[in-house]
C-alpha positions in Angstrom: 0.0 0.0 0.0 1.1 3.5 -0.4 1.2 6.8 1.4 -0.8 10.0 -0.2 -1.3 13.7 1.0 -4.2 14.9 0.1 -4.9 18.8 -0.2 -8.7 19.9 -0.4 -9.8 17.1 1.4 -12.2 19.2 3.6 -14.0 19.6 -0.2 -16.8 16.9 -0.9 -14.6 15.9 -3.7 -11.6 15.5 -1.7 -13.6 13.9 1.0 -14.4 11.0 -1.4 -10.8 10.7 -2.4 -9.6 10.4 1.6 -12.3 8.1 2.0 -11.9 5.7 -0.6 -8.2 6.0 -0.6 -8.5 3.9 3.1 -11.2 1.5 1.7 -8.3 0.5 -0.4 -5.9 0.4 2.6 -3.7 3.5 1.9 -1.8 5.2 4.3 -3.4 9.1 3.8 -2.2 12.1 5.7 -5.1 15.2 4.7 -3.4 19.0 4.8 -5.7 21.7 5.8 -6.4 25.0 7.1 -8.5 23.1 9.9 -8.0 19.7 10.6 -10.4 20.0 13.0 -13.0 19.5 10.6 -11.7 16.2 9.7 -13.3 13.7 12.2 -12.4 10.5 10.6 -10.8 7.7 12.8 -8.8 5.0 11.3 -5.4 4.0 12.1 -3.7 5.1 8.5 -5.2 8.7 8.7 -3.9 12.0 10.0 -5.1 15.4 9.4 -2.4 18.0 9.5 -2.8 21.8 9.9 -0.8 23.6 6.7 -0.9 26.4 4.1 -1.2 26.0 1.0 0.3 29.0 -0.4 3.4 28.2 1.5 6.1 25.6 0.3 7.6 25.3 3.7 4.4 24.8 5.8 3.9 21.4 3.2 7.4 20.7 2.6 7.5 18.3 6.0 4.3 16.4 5.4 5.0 15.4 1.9 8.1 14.0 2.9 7.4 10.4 2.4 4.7 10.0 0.1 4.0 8.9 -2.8 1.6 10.7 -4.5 0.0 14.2 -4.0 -3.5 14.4 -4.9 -5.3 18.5 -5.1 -8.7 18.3 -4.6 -8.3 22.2 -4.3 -11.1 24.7 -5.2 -11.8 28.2 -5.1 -14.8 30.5 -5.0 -16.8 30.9 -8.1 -18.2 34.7 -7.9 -19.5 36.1 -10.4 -17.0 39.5 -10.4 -13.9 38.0 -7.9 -10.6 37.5 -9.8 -8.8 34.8 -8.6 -5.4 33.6 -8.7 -5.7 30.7 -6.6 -5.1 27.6 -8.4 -2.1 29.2 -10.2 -0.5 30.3 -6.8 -0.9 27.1 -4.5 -0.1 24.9 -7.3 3.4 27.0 -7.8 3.8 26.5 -3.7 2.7 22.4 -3.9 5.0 22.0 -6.6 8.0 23.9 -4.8 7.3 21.6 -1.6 7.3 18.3 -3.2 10.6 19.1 -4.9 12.1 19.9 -1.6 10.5 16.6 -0.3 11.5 14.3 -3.0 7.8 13.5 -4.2 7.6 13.4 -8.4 3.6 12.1 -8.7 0.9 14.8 -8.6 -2.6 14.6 -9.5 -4.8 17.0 -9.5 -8.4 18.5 -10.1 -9.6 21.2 -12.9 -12.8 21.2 -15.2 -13.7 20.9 -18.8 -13.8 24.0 -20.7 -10.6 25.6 -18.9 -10.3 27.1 -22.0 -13.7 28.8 -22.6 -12.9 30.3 -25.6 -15.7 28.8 -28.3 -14.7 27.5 -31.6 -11.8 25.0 -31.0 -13.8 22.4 -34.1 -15.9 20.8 -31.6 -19.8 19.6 -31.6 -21.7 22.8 -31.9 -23.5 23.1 -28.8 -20.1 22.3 -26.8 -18.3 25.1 -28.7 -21.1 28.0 -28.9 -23.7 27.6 -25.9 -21.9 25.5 -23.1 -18.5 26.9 -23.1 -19.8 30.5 -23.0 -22.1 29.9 -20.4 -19.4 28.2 -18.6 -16.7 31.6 -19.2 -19.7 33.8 -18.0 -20.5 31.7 -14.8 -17.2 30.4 -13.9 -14.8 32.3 -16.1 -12.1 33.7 -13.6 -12.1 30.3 -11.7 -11.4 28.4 -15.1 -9.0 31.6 -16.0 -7.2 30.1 -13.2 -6.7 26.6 -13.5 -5.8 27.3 -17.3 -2.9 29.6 -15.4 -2.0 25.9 -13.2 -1.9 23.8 -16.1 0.1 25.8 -18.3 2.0 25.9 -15.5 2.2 22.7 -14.9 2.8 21.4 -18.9 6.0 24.5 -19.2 7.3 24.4 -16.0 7.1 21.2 -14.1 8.1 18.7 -16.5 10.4 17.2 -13.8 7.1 16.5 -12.0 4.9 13.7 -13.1 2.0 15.2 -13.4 -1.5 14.1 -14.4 -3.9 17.4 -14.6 -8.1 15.9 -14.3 -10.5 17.7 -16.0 -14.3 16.8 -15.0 -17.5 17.6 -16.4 -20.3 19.0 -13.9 -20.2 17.5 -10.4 -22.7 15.6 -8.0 -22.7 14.2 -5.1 -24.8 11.0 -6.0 -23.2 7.9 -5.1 -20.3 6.2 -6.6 -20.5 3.9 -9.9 -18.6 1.2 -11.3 -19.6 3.3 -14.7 -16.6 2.9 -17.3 -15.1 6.3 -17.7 -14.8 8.0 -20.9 -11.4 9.8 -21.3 -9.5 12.8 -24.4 -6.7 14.7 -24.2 -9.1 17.6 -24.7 -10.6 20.2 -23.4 -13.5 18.2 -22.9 -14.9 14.6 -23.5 -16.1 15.3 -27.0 -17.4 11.2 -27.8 -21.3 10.9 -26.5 -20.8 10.8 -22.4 -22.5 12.5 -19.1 -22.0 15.8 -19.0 -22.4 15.7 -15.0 -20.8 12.8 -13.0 -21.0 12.3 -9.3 -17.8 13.5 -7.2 -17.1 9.8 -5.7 -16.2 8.9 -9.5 -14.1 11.6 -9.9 -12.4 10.8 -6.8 -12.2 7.1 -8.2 -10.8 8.2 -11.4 -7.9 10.2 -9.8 -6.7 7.1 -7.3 -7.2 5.0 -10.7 -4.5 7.2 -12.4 -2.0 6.7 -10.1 -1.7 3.0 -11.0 -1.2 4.1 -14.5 1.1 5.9 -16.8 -1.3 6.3 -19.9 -2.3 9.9 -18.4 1.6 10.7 -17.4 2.6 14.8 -18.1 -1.1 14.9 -19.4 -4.3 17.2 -19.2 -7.2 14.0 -19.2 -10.9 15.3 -19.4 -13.1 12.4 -18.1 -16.7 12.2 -18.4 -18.5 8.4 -17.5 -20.1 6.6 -20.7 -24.5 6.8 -20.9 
């Protein structure tokens, strides 16, 4: 079994990917702003007080593992710039250098590039990803800013970046999942998939190296 820190994991999504990760008998240590509100018992969890925008507060408890999974997320008003996933992703990268950890996987969205007309289906390109820039635009601004940072700058990081469709928090499936190299699943799929599957798909990739140094959107087949 191996060890993974988990960041976000106060998030419903990064609440199915601590939970699941012990059903499968992995050692998990969760880094939070409150670890307080972390009340699961099991012997091969610990929740750990840290900042993600600082290297050095994460540099100690990534010392050891062997994966980092981000189940980070931000705000989604309407008018608020945000730099967040840009920023903590330069700090989590900067700490697992310094703590000799090389996997990362970590959460975006479809549609991080909003920007309609990339040769897809129709609806995709003209009515989904605008409404998607207009709703969410600076929050997907952001993650664009982490992956390009991630692709450019980290290539001495194995990286895998996970790009979801809409979320739920319906139970988990054994549902095959649907995966491009794309901005989004563009083959017939669900456009909304519960967070427990998404959680499933990122502990999948670490036992893989098809979606090595890649950006995978993921969708579950109808």
């Amino acid at each position: 079994m191996k060890k993974f820190a988990v960041l976000g994991a106060t998030g419903r999504t990064g609440e199915q990917l601590l939970q699941q990760a012990l059903d499968q008998g992995h050692e998990v240590i969760a880094l939070c702003r409150n670890p307080a509100k972390l009340t699961i018992q099991h012997d091969k969890f610990q929740a750990v007080e840290a900042d993600v925008y600082s290297a050095d507060s994460m540099i100690p408890h990534f010392k050891g593992c062997d994966a980092v999974f981000s189940c980070l997320g931000a705000d989604s008003g309407l008018m608020k710039t945000t730099t967040f996933y840009s920023d903590t992703m330069a700090a989590i990268t900067e700490a697992m250098r310094k703590a000799d950890v090389q996997r990362l996987i970590c959460m975006a969205s479809w549609y991080t590039n909003y920007r309609k007309g990339d040769g897809g289906p129709f609806a995709q390109e003209w009515i989904f990803k605008p409404i998607a820039g207009l709703i969410l635009g600076r929050i997907l601004t952001s993650m664009s800013l982490m992956e390009s940072f991630l692709i450019t700058d980290c290539q001495d990081i194995n990286f895998t970046i996970v790009r979801p469709p809409g979320l739920s928090d319906t139970q988990v499936t054994d549902n095959e999942f649907v995966t491009e190299e794309c901005q989004y699943v563009r083959s017939p799929c669900a456009t909304q998939m519960a967070r427990a599957d998404v959680a499933r798909f990122m502990l999948s990739a670490f036992d893989t190296s098809l979606y090595d140094k890649k950006a995978i959107a993921i969708s579950l087949a109808k």
